[in-house]
C-alpha positions in Angstrom: 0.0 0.0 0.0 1.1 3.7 -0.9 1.2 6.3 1.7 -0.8 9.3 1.0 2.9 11.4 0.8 4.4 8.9 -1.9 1.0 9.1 -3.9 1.3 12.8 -3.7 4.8 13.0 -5.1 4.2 10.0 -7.8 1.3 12.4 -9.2 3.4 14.8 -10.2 6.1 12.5 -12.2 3.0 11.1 -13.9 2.1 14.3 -15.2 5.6 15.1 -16.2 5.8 11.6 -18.3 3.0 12.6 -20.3 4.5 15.5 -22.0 7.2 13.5 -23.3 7.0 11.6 -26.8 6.5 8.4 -25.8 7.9 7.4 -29.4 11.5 9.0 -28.7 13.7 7.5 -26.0 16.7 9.1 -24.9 19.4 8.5 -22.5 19.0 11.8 -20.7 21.2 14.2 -18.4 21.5 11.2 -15.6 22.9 8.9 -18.6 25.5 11.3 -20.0 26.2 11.8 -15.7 27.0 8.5 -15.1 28.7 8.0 -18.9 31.0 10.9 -17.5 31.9 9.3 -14.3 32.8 6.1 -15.3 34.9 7.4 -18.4 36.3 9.7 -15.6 37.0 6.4 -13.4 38.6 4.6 -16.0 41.3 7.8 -17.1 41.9 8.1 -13.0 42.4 4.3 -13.1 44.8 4.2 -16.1 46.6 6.8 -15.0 47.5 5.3 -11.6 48.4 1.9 -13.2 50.9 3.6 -15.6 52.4 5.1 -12.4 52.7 1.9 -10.8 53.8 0.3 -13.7 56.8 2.7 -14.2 57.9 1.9 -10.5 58.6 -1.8 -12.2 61.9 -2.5 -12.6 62.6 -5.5 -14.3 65.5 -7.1 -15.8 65.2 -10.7 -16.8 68.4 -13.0 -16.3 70.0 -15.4 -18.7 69.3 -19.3 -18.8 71.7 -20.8 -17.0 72.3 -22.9 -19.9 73.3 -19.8 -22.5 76.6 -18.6 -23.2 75.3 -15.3 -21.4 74.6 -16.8 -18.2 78.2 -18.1 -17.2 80.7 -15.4 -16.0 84.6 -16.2 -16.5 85.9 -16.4 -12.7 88.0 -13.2 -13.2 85.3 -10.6 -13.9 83.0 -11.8 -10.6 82.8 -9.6 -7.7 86.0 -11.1 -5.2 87.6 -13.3 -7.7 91.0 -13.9 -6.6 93.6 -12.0 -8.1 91.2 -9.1 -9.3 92.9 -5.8 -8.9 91.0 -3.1 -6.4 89.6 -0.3 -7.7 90.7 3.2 -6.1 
């Protein structure tokens, strides 16, 4: 059951819906809102996962197996008989 308040503010929507064409539908002010905010959401989103995504630092290492992956004993860090630096 409808109180007599709602009733009273239901009328005047009803006269309101009326004077529209019933034949033309249209997304409205409150579509074009909400079209906004979420395109709005989406740039603040994208913008904060670029910023993240530049804190990233990766560097992949070698295969073990490949050429690139084994160091000769005289260029690693405290080889014996490297000369300090100074």
């Amino acid at each position: 059951m409808m109180s007599a308040t709602s009733t009273l503010a239901l009328t005047h929507f009803v006269t309101l819906a009326d004077s529209f064409d019933k034949d033309k539908v249209t997304p409205g002010v409150l579509g074009f809102i909400v079209f906004a905010v979420i395109g709005g959401a989406v740039w603040l989103l994208m913008k904060s996962m670029n910023k993240q995504m530049k804190k990233v630092d990766f560097e992949e290492t070698p295969a073990p197996d490949s050429p690139e992956g084994t160091k000769p004993a005289a260029t690693a860090k405290g080889a014996k008989g490297a000369q300090p630096t100074g």
